[in-house]
Structure formats: C-alpha cells, structure tokens
N, C-alpha and C positions, 0 to 999 in steps of 0.2 A: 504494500500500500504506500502510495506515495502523498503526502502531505504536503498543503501547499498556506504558504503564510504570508497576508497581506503586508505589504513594505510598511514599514512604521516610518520610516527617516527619508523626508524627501529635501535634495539640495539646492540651492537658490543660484540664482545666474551669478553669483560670488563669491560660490565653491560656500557659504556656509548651510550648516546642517542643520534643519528644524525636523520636528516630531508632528507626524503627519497629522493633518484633518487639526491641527494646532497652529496657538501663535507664540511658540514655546523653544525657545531657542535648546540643541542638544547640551549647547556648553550652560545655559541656566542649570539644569539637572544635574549636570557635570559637577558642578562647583557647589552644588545644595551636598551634594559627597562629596567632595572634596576639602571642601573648605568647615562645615559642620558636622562632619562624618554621620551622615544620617542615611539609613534605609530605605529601602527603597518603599517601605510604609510610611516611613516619616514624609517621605521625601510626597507621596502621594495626599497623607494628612494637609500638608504645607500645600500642595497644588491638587486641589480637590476636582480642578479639570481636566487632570488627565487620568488617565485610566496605569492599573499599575502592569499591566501590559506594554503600554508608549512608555514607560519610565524605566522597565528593564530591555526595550528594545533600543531606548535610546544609554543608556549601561552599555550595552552590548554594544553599538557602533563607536563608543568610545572607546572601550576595551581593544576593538579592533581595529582602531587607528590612531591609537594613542598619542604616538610623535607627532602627528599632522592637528589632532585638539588641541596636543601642550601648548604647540607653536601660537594656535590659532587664541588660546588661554590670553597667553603670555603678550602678545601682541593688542588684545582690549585691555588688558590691563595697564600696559604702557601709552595705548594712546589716552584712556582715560587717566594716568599720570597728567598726560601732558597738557589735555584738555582742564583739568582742574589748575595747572600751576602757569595756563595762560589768562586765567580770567583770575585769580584771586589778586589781590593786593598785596603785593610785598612787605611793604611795609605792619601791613597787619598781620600777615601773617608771622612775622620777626619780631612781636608783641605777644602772640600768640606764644613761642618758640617761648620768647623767655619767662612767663608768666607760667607755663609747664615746668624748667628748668630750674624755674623760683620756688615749689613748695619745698 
C-alpha cells in the first residue's frame, strides 16, 4: 500500500518557506523550538491555528534542511539588528547603556 501525504510546506518566489493553507512562516515554529524549547504541543497551544500536523511537518522540513534555515535564521536576525540600530537614537540609546551599567 502506498500512502500519499498532502505537502505541508509551500515556498514563496524568495526561496522562503511557509506552512501550507497558512500565514505562518516555517522559521516562526523554528524558533518557538529553538529559542523556548517548546513542543511541539506547546508550540500548537501558543499557535492554536495550526494544526499539530503543519507544526511537525514544518519540524521536519527544518530538520531536513537545516544549514539553509540557520543561514536563512541568522540573516532576519541581523537585518533586524540593523533595522532597529538605524532608527533608534544614539544618543538614547548611550543613556540607556549607562543607566543598565549604573545599578
């Protein structure tokens, strides 16, 4: 008997990867594990709109392209670096710096 399994993970004309019939990026789920180490019932609790089906399908496509997620991680995280330290205020933020430094 041969089983046949609907695609969970379809990819956008810019190579990134969302969880089908959603507007649910694969690296959001990624990083709800990653970063809070949560299950993937937590992780379904926290996003009550996806099915925990689309949340180990989308586990799974990370799992199996791992280097190309980190990259793809690693690179929102630095444009949002750079997007937050173009718009803050320096100054404040060097107020902020020392008033941390100061307790």
């Amino acid at each position: 008997m041969t089983a046949i399994f609907a695609t969970q993970i379809e990819i956008d004309a810019t190579g990134v990867a969302w969880i089908g019939g959603s507007k649910v990026k694969v690296t959001e789920v990624v990083l709800d594990k990653l970063a809070h180490g949560w299950s993937p019932e937590e992780i379904h609790f926290q996003h009550p709109n996806l099915s925990l089906s689309q949340i180990h399908g989308a586990l799974t496509y990370y799992y199996e392209n791992e280097a190309e997620m980190d990259a793809e991680i690693r690179r929102g995280a630095e444009e949002a670096d750079g997007l937050a330290a173009s718009v803050s205020d320096p100054i404040f933020r060097k107020r902020l710096v020392d008033l941390k430094g100061g307790r």
